[in-house]
N, C-alpha and C positions, 0 to 999 in steps of 0.2 A: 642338254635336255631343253626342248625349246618348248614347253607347256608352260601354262604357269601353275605353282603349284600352291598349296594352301600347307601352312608352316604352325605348328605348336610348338612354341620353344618354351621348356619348362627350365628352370632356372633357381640356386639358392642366392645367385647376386648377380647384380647386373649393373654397370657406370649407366647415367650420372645416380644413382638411385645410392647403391650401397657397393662396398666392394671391400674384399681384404685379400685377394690374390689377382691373377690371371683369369681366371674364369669368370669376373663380372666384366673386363674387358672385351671377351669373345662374346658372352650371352649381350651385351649391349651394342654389340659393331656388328656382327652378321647378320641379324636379324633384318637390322637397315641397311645394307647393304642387299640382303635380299630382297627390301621393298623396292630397293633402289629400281634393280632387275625388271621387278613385276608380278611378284610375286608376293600372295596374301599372307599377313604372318603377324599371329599374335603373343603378346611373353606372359606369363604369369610366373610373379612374384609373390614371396610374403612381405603380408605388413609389418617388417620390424618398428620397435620401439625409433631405432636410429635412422630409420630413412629420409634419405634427403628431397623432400618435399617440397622446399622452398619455393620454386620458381613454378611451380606447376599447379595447376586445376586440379582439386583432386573431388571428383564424380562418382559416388554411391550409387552401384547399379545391381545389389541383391542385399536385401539386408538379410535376410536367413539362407544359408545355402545347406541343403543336406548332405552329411559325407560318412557311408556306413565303413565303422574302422571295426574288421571280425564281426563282433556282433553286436557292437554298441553303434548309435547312431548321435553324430557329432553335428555340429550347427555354426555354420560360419559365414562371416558378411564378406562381401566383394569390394571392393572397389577401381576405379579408371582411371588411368593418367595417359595423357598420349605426349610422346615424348619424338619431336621431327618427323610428325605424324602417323609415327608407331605405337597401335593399342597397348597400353600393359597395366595389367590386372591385378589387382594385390587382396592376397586371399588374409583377414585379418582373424586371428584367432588370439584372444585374447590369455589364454591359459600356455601356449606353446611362443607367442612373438613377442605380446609388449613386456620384454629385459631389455636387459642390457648386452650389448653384440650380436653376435648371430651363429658361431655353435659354441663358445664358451660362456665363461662369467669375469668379470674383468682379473682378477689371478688368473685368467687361463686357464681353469679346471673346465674341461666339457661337459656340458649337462647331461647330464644323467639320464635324461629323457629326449634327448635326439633323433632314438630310429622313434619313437611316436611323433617326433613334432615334423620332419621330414618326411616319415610312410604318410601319416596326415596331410601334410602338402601336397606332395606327389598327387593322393588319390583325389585331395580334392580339386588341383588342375585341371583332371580327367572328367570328373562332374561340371566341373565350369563350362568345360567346352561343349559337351551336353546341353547342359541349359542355355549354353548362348545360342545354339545350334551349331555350330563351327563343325566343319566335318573335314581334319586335317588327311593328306596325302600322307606327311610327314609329321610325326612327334620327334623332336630334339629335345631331348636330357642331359644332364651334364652332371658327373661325378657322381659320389655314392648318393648325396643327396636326392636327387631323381631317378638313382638309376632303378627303382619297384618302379618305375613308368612301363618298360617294356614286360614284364611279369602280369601287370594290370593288365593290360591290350591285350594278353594272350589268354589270359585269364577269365576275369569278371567284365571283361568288352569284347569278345571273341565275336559274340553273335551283335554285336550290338548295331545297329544301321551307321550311326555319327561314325561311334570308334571302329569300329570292326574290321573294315578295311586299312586302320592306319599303320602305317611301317616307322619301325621305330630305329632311333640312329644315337646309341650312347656315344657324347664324347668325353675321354680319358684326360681329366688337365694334371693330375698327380695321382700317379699308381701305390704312392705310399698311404696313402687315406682312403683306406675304403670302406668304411664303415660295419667294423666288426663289432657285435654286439651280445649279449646274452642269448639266450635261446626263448628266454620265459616271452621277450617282447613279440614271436612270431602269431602270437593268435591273432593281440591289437591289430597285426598290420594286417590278416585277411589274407594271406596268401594261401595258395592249396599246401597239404600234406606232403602232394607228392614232388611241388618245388623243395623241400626240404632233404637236401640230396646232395653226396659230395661232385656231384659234376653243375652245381648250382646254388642256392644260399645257404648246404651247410658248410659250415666252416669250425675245425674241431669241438663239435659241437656246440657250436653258436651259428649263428647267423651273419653274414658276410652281404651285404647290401651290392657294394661292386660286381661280387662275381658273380652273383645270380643275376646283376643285370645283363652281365658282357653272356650269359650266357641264352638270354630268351632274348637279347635285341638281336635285328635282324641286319644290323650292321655296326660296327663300332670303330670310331680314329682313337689316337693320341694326336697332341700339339705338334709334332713332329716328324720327320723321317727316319731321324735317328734314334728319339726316343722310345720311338714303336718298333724299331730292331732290340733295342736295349730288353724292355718287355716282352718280347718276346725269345730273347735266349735262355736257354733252357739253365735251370738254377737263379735266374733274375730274382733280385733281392724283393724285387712284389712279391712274389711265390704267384704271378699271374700266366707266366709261359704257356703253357695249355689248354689255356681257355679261350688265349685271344689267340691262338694257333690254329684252332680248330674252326677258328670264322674264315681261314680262307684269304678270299680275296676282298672279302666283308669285313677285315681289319687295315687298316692303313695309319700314316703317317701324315698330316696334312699340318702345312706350318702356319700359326699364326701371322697375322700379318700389323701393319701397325695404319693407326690413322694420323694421316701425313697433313689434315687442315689443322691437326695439335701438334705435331710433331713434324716440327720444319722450322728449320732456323731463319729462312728468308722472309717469314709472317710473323714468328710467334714476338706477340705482343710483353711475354712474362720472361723473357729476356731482355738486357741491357741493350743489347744493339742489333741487328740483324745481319746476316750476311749468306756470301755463297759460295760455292767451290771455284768461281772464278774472281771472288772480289772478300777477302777475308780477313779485311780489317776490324768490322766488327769484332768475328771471334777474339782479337785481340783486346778488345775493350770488354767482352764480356768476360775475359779471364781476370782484367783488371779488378771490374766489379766484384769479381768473387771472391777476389784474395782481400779487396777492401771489407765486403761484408761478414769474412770469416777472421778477418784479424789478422792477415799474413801481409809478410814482406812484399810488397809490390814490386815485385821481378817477371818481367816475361820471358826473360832468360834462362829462367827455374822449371825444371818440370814438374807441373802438379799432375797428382791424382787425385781422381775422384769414385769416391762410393756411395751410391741410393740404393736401402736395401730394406729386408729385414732380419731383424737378428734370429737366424735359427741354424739350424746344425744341419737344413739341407743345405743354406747359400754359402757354408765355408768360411763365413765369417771369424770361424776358431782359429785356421788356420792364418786367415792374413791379425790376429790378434797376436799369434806366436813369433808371427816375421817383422811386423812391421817397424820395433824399435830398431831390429838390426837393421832393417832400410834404412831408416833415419839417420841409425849411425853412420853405416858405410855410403850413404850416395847422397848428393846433392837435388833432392825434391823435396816437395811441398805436397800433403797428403789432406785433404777433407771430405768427413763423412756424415752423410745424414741415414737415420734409423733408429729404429727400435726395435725393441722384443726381449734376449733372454736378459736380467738383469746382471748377470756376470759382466756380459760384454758392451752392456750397456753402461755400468761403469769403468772398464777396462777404456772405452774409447771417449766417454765422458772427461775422463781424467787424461787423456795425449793433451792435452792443448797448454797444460799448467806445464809439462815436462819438458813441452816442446817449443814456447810461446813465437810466433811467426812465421811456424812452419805448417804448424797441423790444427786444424778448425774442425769442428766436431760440434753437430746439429742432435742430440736424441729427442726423437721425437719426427714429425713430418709435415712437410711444408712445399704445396707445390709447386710456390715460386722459387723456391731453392733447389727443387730438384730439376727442374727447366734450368735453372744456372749455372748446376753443376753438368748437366750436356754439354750445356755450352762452352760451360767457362775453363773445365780439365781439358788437359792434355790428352791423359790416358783415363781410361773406366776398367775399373776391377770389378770382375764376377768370377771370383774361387770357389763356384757352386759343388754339391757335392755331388746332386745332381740335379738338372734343370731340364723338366721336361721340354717346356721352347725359350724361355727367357725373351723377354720387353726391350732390357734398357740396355742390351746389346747392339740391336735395329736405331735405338732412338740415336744412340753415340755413332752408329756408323753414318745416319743423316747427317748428323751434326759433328763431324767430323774429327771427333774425340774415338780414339783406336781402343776397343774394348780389349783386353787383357783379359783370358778367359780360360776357365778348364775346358778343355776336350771333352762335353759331356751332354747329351741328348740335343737341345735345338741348337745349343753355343757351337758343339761340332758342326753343325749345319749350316753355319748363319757367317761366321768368323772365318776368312782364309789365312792359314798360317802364313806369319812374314817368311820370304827369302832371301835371307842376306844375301845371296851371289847375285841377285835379280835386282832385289827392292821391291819385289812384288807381295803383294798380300795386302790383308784389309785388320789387320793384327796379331796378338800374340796368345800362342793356347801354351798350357802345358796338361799332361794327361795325371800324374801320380798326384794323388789328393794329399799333399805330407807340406808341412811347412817351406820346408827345402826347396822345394821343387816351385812353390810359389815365390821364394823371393829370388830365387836364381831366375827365375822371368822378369820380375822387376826388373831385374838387375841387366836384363839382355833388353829393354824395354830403353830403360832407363839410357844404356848404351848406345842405343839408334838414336836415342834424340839426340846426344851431344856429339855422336864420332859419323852421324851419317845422317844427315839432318834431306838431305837429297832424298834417302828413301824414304825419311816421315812425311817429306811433302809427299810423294807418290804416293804413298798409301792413304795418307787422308784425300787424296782427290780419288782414289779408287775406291775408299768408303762413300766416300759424298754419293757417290756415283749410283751406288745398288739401291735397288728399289723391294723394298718387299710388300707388296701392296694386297689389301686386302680383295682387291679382282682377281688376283689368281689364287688367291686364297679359295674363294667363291669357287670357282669353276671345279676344282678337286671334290668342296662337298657337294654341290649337284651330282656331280658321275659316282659319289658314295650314297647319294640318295637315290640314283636310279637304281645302283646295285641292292640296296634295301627293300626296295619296292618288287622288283623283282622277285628278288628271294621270297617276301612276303606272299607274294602272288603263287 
């Protein structure tokens, strides 16, 4: 598509600003990446309480903005940040933003009032762009939180000159969160009657934010190619199968990509040493460093593993808590993790390092000089996801030459080539059954390569080194999704 085009990318997070998944990652990298291109493109955020502010200008450019929710009319201030010269806009309302987090409360109970503080976002991006005059080609939204963007457009912007023409593109980062809700909040948010409908946001009588988006956008991806088979097989644990079926060739798979001026062992500054796939002695001093600053035995002889995560019961983390002392017992490595989240396994791995003392180092909590050294400094990187729509620190460890250990599971399938022993080919190790068993009998075939076949670890880490997953071809997939949108729009 060689136009340029004019870009709204509406967003609940976005790096450097705020983030607690994958989806501030992509809302913060493609955007400029788009500007990169040449194309006009602006983000609105809210103004959370936690926003990372710091280093930027921050520019009040509406102090009353009007934003009719049903039949009540709501009043919120604007404000600017331009970030590597990318507009973004933070809608600040004081009764839905300034807390704590951004959709729960620090227990992790989710606010109660979500579809209002999100429908309220959403709509009021839409007014933003109004009143700045901006009259986007393309609206980008992203998960349940924007997804009333594309219902709006079709809706209460149909005729409108700015919005009326614009074509909307949900992207899918987790099909397990879609923002199901009471029924009572459909007035607040101002939808018609007759969106309320089971091929749209009714949802056993409630309200279902995701599917009624995936159902009025006029195109919609998932992170991956895999993940977006996964979603769409018929009985998929989403219960989303026939909705994004029915988009055609207006649903796709498109894989995140990674940014390589952060992620790259040959530059990054927050690593011990630097190195490359033809000179890799650093990585050896970065291994050093890690087992010095986690407390382990200073052996390069020793295989360590590494995990950066968070504790929840998509990433599998149960499973490698059931296996890992039997690792410990039966094989000769070295295990450190950094994360947080459920408090079970937050203690569970809190407590390895007294049981274990200079084997296993254990971070709870998050540090992102430490999770750059654990790229660097492990052997191997565990991801026992249970399901991962594209997964990060898969890409980051195959840059940085650390062989990801992974389920067989949405972008990991995609991203990761199974080793072959008879070859020595591959870029890592998958196993597909989500059961303790099955993850430590990988180890254990993991663990095996390094000591009885050390030939095919080097070929595989110089065949990881090697892949590029860059956010340019990333780029080119959603172009040819936004022309498909536009069309269909049209």
């Amino acid at each position: 598509m060689a136009e340029s085009l004019k870009i709204l990318s509406i967003a609940s997070e976005m790096v450097p600003f705020i983030k607690t998944g994958g989806l501030a990652d992509v809302a913060g990298v493609l955007p400029l990446e788009f500007q990169r291109q040449g194309h006009m493109v602006i983000c609105i955020l809210p103004k959370y309480a936690d926003l990372n502010l710091s280093r930027h200008t921050v520019e009040e450019v509406f102090q009353s903005l009007s934003v009719w929710m049903g039949d009540r009319e709501e009043r919120c201030s604007v404000f600017k940040v331009v970030e590597k010269g990318l507009a973004v806009y933070l809608i600040e309302y004081h009764g839905f933003f300034s807390r704590a987090g951004l959709y729960h409360d620090p227990s992790f109970n989710d606010y109660q009032d979500n579809p209002a503080r999100f429908g309220f976002f959403t709509r009021a991006a839409l007014e933003l762009a109004k009143r700045l005059g901006f009259k986007p080609d393309i609206v980008h939204c992203h998960d349940w939180q924007t997804a009333l963007a594309p219902a709006y457009l079709k809706t209460w912007h149909k005729d409108d000159p700015l919005l009326g023409g614009a074509a909307s593109v949900l992207t899918i980062h987790n099909a397990t969160y879609q923002g199901v809700y009471p029924r009572s909040w459909y007035g607040y948010l101002g939808l018609p009657q007759e969106a309320f409908n089971p091929d749209a946001f009714e949802c056993f009588g409630g309200i279902n934010f995701l599917k009624g988006g995936i159902a009025y956008a006029d195109a919609v991806n998932t992170v991956s190619p895999n993940y977006a088979r996964e979603i769409a097989t018929p009985n998929s644990p989403s219960g989303l199968a026939p909705y994004v079926s029915n988009k055609g060739q207006a649903f796709r798979g498109i894989l995140n990509g990674v940014d390589y001026t952060i992620w790259n062992p040959e530059q990054d500054k927050k690593i011990a040493a630097t190195y490359s796939a033809t000179d890799m002695g650093g990585k050896a001093l970065c291994k050093a460093a890690l087992q010095k600053r986690c407390l382990l035995r200073e052996d390069p002889a020793t295989i360590l593993l590494g995990v950066v995560g968070r504790f929840s019961e998509q990433k599998g983390y149960a499973l490698l808590a059931a296996c890992i002392e039997r690792a410990l017992a039966s094989m000769a490595l070295q295990f450190v993790i950094l994360g947080s989240g459920d408090p079970g396994l937050e203690n569970f791995f809190r407590d390895l390092p007294a049981r274990y003392p200079g084997r296993v180092g254990s971070w709870i909590g998050y540090d992102d000089g430490l999770s750059h050294g654990i790229e660097a400094g492990a052997d191997l990187f565990l991801m026992p996801s249970l399901f991962e729509p594209c997964g990060l620190n898969q890409l980051y460890s195959l840059r940085y030459g650390t062989l990801p250990l992974v389920r067989a599971t949405g972008g990991l399938e995609d991203t990761v080539e199974q080793y072959d022993e008879g070859s020595g080919k591959g870029t890592g190790f998958k196993f597909t059954d989500p059961t303790p068993d099955a993850l430590y009998y990988t180890i254990g075939w993991a663990v095996s390569t390094w000591y009885d076949r050390p030939q095919h670890w080097k070929a595989m880490v110089e065949a990881a080194m090697s892949r590029r997953f860059s956010w340019e071809n990333s780029l080119s997939h959603y172009l040819d999704l936004f022309e498909v949108a536009k069309n269909k729009k049209n």
